[in-house]
C-alpha positions as CSV (number, residue, x, y, z in Angstrom):
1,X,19.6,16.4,57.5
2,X,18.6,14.2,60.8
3,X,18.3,10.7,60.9
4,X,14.7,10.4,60.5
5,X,14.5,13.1,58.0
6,X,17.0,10.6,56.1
7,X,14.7,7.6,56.7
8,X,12.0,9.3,55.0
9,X,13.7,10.5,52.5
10,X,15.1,7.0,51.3
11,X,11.2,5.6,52.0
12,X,9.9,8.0,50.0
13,X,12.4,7.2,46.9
14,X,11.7,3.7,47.1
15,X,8.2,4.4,46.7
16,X,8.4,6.8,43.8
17,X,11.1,4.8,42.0
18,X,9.5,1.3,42.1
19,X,7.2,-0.2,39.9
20,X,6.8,-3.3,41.9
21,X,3.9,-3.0,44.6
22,X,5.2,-5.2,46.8
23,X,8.8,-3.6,46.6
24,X,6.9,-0.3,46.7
25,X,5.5,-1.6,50.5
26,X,8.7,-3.2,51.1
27,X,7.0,-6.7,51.8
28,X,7.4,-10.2,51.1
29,X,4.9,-12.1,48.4
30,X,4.1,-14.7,50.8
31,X,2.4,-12.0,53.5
32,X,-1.3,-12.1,54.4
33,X,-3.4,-9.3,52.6
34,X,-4.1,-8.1,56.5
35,X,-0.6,-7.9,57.6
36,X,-0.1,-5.8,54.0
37,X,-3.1,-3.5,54.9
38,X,-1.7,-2.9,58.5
39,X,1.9,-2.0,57.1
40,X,0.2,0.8,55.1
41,X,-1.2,2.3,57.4
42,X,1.9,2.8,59.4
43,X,3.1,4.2,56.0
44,X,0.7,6.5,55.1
45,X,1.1,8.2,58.2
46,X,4.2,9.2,57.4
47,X,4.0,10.1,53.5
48,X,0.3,11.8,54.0
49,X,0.8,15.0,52.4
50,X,-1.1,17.0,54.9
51,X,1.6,15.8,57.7
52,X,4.9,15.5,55.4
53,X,6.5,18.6,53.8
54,X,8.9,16.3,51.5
55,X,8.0,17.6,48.3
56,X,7.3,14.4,46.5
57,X,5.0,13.3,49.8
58,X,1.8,13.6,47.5
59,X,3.5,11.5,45.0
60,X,4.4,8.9,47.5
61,X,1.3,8.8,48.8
62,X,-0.8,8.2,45.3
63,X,1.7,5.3,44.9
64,X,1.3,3.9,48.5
65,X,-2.9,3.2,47.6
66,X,-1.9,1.9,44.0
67,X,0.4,-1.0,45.4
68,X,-2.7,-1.9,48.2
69,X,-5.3,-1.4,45.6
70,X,-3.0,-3.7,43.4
71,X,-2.1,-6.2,46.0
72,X,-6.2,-6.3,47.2
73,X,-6.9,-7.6,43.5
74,X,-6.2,-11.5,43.2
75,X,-5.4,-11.5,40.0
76,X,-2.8,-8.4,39.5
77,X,-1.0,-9.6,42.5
78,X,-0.8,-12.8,40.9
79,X,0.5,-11.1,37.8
80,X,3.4,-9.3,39.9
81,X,4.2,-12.6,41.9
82,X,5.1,-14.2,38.5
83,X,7.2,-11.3,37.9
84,X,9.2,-11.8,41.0
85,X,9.5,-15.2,40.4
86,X,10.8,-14.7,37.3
87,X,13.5,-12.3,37.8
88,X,14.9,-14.6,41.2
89,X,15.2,-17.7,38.0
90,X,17.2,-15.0,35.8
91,X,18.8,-13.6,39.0
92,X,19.9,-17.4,40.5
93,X,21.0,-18.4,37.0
94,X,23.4,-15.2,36.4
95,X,25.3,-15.6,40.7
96,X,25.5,-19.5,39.2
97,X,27.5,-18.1,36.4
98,X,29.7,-15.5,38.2
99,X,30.3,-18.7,40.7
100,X,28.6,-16.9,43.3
101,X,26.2,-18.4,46.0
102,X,22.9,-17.6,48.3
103,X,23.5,-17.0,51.7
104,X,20.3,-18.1,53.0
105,X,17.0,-17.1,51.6
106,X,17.2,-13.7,53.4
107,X,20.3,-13.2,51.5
108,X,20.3,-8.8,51.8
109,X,22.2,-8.6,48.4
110,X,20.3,-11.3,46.3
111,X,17.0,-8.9,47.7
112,X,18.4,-6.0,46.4
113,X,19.6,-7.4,43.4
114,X,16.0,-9.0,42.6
115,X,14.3,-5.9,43.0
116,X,16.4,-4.4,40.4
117,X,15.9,-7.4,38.1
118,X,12.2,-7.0,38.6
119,X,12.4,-3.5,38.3
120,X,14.6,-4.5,35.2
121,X,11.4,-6.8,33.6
122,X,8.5,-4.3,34.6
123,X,10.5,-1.5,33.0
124,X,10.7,-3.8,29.4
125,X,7.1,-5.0,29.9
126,X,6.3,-1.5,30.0
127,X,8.1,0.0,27.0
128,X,6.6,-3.0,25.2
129,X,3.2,-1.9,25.9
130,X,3.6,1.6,25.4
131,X,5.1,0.6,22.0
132,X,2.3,-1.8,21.3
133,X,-0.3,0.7,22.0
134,X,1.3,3.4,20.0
135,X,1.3,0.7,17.1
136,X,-2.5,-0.3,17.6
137,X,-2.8,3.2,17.9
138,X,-1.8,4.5,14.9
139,X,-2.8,1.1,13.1
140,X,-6.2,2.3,14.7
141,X,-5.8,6.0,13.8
142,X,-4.7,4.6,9.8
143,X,-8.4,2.9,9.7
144,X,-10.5,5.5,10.3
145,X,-8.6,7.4,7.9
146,X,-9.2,5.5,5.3
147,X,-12.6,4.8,6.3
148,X,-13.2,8.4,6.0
149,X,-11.3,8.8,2.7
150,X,-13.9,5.8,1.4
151,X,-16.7,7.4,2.9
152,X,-16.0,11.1,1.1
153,X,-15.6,9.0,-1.9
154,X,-18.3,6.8,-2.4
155,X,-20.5,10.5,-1.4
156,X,-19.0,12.1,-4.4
157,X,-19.8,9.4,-6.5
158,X,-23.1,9.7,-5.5
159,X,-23.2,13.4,-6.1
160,X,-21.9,12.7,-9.3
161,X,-24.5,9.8,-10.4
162,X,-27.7,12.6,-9.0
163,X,-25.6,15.3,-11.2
164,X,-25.7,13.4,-14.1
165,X,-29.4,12.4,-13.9
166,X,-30.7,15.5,-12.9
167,X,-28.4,16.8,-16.7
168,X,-30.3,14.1,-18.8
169,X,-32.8,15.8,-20.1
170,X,-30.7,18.9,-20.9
171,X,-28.2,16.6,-22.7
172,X,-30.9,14.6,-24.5
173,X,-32.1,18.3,-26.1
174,X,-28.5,19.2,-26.7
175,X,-28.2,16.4,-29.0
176,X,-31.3,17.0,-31.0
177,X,-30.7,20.8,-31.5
178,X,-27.0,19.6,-32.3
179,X,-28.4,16.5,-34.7
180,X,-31.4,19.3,-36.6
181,X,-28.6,21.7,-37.2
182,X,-26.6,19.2,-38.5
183,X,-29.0,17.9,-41.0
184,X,-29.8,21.6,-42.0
185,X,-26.2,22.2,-42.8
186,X,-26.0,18.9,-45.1
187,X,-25.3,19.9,-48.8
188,X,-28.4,18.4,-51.5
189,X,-27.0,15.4,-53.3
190,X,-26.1,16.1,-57.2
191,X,-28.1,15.3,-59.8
192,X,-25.6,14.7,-62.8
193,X,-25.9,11.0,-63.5
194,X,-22.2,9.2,-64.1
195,X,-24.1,7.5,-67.2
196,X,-24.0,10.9,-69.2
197,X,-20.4,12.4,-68.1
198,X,-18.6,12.7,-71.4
199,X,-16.1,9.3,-71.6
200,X,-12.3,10.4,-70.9
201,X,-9.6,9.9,-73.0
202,X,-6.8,7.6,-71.4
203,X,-3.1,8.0,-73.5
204,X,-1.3,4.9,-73.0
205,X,1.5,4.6,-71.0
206,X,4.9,5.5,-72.3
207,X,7.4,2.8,-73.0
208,X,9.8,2.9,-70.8
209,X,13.7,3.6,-72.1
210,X,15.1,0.5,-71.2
211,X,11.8,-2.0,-72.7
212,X,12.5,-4.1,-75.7
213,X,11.2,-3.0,-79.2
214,X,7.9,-4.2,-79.7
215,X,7.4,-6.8,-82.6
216,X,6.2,-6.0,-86.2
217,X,2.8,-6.1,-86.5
218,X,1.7,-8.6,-88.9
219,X,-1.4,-6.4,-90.1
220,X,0.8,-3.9,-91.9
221,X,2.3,-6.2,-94.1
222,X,1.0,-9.4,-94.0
223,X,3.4,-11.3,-96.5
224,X,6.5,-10.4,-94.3
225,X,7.8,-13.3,-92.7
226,X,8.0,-13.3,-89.2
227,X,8.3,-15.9,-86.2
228,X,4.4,-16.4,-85.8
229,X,4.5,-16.0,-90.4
230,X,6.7,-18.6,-91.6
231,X,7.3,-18.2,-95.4
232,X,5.9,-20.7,-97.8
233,X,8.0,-23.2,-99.5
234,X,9.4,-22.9,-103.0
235,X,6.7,-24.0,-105.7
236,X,9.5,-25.9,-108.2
237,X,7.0,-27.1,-110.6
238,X,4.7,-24.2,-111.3
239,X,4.3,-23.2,-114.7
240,X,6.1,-19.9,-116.6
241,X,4.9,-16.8,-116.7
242,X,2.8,-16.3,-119.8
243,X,4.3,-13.8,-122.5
244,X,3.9,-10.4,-123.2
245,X,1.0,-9.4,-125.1
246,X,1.6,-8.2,-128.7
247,X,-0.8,-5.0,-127.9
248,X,1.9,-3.2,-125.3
249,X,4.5,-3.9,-128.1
């Protein structure tokens, strides 16, 4: 490989490999939008796919008018600038730490070292949004799925609401046929009164084996002392029995 197919080759991987526009054109963030637009065309001369056979030229090239189209818009490039600045605070914080200095603002290794570190940032911003699109995406997807489940159910509800009023009047004559056969069915009251049923003997319970006797009745013989009959006193001055007639002699 010559020399100047090497040049390309290593242009043409900075290109594709960045994310970084102005890394992308290899220039500074303080440069004029004209000096930008002028560099590009001495770039897209050389990455045009009709004129380069590299076979990532056409990939190049779509990323060569991204970064112009990028750095043309006021706000974007404001966006990446922030970026840049950014990464050189973590970058100059981290050489402080390792106790190494800036040689100069055109230092070639604290360059390289920032693009990586933006490079670095882009690369998380992007995962980030990727990730919080996939959430808002399925969060979005999880919605209308459950606005569909609502939807089919508040239609079968409906269904089932016309259903039932379009059945009432065969329920309402269900129930009457069922209510007439019921009362046909029904047996005629009796006419036997409870007045003239012959009276039932009842046999009194059986004393039970362990009970106490039952007291003497006082209506068998009512002379028989008893608790409730005391006997009556001695009469000491009540005259003899009178003798026996001479006749049973």
């Amino acid at each position: 490989m010559s020399g100047e197919d090497e040049e390309l080759d290593l242009l043409i991987r900075r290109m594709t490999n960045f994310k970084n526009p102005f890394d992308i054109m290899d220039v500074d963030k303080s440069m004029e939008i004209a000096e930008i637009q002028k560099k590009y065309k001495r770039i897209s001369l050389k990455v045009h796919p009709d004129k380069c056979t590299h076979p990532k030229a056409s990939i190049a090239f779509d990323a060569l008018k991204k970064a112009l189209q990028t750095l043309e818009n006021p706000d974007m490039r404001a966006n990446y600038e922030a970026v840049m600045d950014r990464a050189e605070e973590k970058l100059t914080a981290e050489w402080a730490a390792q106790g190494r200095t800036r040689n100069g603002t055109d230092d070639p290794s604290f360059k390289l070292e920032r693009k990586l570190m933006t490079q670095k940032i882009l690369i998380e911003r992007s995962f980030n949004a990727k990730r919080a699109d996939e959430i808002a995406l399925a969060n979005e997807r999880r919605q209308k799925e459950d606005e569909a489940r609502a939807l089919e159910k508040r239609k079968k509800e409906q269904e089932n609401e016309k259903e039932w009023e379009e059945n009432r009047d065969v329920r309402v004559s269900d129930w009457r046929s069922f209510v007439n056969k019921k009362q046909k069915t029904k047996p005629a009251p009796s006419s036997t009164r409870a007045d003239t049923l012959p009276p039932t003997s009842v046999s009194p319970p059986l004393p039970s084996r362990n009970a106490p006797p039952p007291p003497p009745s006082s209506s068998s013989n009512p002379s028989a002392p008893s608790r409730h009959n005391p006997p009556p006193p001695p009469r000491h001055n009540a005259p003899p029995p009178p003798p026996p007639s001479r006749s049973h002699v």
